[in-house]
Backbone bond lengths (Angstrom), bond angles and torsions (degrees), N, CA, C in turn:
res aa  C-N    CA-C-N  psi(-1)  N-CA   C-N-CA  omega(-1)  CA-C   N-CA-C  phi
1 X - - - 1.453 - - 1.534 108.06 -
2 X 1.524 126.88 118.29 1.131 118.47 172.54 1.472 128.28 -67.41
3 X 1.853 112.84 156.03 1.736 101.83 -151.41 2.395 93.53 -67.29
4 X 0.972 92.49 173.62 1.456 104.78 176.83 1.218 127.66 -93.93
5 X 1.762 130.35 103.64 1.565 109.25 -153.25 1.395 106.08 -82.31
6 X 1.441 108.28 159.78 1.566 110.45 -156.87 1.838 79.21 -121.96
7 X 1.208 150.05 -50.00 1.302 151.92 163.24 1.417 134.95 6.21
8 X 0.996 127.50 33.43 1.577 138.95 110.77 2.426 83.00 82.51
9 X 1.163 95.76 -67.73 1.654 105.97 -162.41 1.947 91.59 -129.76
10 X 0.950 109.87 153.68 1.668 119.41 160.63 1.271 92.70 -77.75
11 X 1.897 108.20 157.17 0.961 134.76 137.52 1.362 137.56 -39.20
12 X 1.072 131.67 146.19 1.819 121.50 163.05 1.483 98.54 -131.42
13 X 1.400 124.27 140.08 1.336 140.38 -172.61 2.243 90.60 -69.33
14 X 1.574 107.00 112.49 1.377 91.63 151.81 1.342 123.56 -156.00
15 X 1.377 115.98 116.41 1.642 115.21 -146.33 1.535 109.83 -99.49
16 X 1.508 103.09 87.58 1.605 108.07 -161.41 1.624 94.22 -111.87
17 X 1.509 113.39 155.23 1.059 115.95 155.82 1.774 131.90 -94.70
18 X 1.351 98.38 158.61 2.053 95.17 -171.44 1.627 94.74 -171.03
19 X 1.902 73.14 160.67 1.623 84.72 170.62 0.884 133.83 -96.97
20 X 1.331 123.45 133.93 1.768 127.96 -176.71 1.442 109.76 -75.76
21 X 1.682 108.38 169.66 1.669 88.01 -168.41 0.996 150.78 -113.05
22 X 1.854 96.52 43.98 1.686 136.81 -166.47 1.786 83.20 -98.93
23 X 1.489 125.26 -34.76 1.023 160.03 150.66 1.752 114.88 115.27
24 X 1.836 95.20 16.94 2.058 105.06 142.68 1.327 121.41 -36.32
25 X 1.401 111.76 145.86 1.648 115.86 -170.98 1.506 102.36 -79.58
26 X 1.494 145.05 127.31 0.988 141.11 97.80 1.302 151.10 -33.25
27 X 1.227 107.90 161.52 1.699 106.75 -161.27 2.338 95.31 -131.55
28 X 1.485 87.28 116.29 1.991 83.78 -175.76 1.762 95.58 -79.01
29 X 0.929 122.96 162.08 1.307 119.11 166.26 1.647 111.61 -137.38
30 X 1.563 111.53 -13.08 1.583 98.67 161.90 1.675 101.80 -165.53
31 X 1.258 109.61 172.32 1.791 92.96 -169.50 1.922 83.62 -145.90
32 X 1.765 99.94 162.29 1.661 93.71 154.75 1.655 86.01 -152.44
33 X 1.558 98.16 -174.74 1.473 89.31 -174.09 1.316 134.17 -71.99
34 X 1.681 107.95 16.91 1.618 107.18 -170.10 1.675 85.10 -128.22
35 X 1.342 132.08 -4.02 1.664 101.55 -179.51 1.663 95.20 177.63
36 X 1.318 116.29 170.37 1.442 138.88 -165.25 1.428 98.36 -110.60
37 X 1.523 110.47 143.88 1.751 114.36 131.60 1.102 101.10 -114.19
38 X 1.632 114.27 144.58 1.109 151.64 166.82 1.403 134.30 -113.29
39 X 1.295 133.62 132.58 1.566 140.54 168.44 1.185 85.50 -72.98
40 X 1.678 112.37 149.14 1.667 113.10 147.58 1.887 79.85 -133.37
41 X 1.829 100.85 -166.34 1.347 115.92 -150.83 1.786 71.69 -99.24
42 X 1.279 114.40 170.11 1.670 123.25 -171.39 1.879 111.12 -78.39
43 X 1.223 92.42 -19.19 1.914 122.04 168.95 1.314 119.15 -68.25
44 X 1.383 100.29 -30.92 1.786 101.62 -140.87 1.771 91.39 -78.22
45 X 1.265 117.41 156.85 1.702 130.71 -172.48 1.411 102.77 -79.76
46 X 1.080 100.17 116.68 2.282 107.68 -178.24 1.318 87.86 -100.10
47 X 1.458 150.40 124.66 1.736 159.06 107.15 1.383 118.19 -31.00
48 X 1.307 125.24 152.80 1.529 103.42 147.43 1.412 123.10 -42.75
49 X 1.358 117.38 -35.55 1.191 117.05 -165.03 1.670 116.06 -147.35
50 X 1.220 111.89 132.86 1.884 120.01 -151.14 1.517 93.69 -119.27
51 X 1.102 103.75 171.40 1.442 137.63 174.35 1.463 97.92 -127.77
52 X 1.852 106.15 130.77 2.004 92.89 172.14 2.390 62.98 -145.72
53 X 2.008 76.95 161.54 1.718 99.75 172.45 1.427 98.48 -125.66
54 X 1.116 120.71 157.00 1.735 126.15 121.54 0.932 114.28 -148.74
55 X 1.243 107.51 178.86 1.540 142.32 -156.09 1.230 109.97 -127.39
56 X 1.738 126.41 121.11 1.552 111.59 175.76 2.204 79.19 -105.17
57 X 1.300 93.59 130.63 1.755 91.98 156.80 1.572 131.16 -83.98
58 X 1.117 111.79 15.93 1.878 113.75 -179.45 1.203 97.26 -113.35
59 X 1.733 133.56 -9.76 1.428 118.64 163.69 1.417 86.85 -127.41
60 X 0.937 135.91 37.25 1.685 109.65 160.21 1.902 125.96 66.30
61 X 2.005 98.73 -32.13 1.564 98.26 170.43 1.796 126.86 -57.18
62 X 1.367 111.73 125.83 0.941 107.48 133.53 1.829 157.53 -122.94
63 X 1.327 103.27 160.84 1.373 90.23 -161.43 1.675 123.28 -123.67
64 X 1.492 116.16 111.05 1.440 131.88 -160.24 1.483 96.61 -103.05
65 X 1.608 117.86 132.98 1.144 118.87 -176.52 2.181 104.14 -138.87
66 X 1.062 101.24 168.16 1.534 96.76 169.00 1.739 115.56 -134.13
67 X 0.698 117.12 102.18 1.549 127.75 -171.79 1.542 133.38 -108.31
68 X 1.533 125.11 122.52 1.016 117.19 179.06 1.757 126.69 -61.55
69 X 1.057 137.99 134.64 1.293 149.05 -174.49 1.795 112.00 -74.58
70 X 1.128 122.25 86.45 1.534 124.07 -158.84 1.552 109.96 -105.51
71 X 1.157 107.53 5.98 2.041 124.59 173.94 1.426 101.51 158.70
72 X 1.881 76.29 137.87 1.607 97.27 161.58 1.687 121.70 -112.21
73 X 0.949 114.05 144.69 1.246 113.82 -169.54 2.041 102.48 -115.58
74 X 1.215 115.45 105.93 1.161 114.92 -170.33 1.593 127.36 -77.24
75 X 1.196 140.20 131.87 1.307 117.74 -159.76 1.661 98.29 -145.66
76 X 1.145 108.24 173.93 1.931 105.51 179.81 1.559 111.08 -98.02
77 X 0.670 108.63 -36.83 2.062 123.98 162.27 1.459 133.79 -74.32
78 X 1.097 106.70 -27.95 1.598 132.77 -163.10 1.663 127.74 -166.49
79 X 0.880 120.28 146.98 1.566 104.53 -170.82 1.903 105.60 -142.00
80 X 1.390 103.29 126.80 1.335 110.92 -167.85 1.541 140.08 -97.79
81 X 1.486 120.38 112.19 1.566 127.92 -160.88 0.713 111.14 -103.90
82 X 1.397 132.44 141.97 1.550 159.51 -171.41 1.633 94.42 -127.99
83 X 1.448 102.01 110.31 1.383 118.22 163.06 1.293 130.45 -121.14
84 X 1.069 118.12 127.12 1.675 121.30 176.13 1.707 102.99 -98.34
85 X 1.074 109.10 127.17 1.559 140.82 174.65 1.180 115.25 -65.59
86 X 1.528 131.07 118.03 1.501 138.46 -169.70 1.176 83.33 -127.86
87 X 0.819 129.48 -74.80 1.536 124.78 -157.74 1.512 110.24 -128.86
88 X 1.241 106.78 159.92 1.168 114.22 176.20 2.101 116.86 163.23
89 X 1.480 109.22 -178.25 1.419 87.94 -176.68 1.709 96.94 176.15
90 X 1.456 124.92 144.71 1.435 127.79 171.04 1.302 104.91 -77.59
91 X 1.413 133.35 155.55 1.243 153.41 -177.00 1.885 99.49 -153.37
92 X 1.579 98.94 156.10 1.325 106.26 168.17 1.712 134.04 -79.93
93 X 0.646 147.29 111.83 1.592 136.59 166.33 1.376 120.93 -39.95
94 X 1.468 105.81 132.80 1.534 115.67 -178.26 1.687 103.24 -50.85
């Protein structure tokens, strides 16, 4: 029996880079409007609850969010976060 999605919004594939909030580079790999997955480095410090940024440079937005940590997915290369989005917000670049 396949598992049952519980997910609020679908996913959309989007493979952006940002900073995690030791402020090591992360890697997003899909977003919806309530939360992120994320690569971090197999090191990097998981909280209940993170701070990640980015920056797109062809509009200048950037975007700082604070999110609860709802699974980790452990890996030998990379290590994988499931975040749900509380807060957060675009701002301009200097």
């Amino acid at each position: 029996m396949p598992p049952v999605e519980r997910r609020a919004f679908p996913r959309e594939a989007l493979h952006f880079p940002l900073r995690w909030e030791d402020g090591s580079l992360a890697h997003m790999h899909d977003v919806s409007p309530e939360g992120l997955y994320v690569w971090v480095e197999p090191r990097a410090p998981i909280h209940d609850w993170v701070s990640v940024e980015f920056t797109d440079p062809r509009s200048g937005l950037r975007y700082r969010a604070y999110g609860q940590v709802l699974r980790i997915d452990p890996g030998v290369t990379r290590t994988g976060v499931a975040l749900r989005l509380h807060s957060g917000g675009f701002s301009r670049t200097p």
